[in-house]
C-alpha positions as CSV (number, residue, x, y, z in Angstrom):
1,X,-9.7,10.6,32.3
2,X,-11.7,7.4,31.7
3,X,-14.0,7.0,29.5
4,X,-16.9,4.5,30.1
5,X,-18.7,1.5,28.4
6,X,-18.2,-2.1,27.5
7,X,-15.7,-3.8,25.9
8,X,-17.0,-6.8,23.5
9,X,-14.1,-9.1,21.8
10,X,-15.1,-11.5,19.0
11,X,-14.2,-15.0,19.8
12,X,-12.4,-14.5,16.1
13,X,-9.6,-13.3,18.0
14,X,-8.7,-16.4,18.9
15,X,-7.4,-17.8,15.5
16,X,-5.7,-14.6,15.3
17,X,-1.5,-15.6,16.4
18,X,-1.2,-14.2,20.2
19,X,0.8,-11.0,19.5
20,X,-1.8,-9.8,17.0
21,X,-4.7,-10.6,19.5
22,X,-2.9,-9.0,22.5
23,X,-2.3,-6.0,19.7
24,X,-6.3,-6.1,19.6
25,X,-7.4,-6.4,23.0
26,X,-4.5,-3.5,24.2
27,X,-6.1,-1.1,21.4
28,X,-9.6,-1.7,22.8
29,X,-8.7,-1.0,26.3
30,X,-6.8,2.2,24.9
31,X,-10.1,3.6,24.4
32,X,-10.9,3.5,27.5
33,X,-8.3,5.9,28.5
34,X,-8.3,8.2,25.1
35,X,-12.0,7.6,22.6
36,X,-10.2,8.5,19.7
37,X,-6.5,7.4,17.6
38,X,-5.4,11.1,18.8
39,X,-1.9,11.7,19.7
40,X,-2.5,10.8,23.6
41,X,-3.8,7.3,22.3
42,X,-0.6,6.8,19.9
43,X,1.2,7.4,23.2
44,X,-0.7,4.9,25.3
45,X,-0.2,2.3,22.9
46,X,3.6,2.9,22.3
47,X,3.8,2.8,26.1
48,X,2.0,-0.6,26.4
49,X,2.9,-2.3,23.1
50,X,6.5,-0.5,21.4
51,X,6.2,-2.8,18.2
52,X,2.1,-1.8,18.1
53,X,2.6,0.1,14.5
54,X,4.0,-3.4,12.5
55,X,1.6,-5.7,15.0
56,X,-1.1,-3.1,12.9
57,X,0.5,-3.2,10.0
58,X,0.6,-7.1,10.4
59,X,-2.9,-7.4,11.6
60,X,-4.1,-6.0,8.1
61,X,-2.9,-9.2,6.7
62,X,-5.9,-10.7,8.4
63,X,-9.0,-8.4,7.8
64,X,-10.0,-8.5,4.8
């Protein structure tokens, strides 16, 4: 199942260091395969991105 829309990145993302942006952009197009942070999403993004819960936990250090 795909969900449909449009994806938007901030150029922000940019200054971001790469692993944290790729973290960003993988979570996004996620969505686009499960709309919410659901158990079939956790899985998508373990599958693409195994080190996706400290690249989160890291990317905190950036928003503030």
């Amino acid at each position: 199942m795909f969900t449909t829309g449009r994806l938007t990145l901030n150029t922000e993302l940019l200054d971001l260091p790469k692993e944290l942006g790729k973290f960003v952009i993988v979570h996004e197009l996620v969505h686009l395969l499960a709309p919410n942070h659901g158990k079939m999403f956790k899985c998508f993004m373990s599958a693409y991105l195994p080190d996706c819960e400290e690249r989160e936990k890291r990317l905190q250090g950036y928003v503030s």
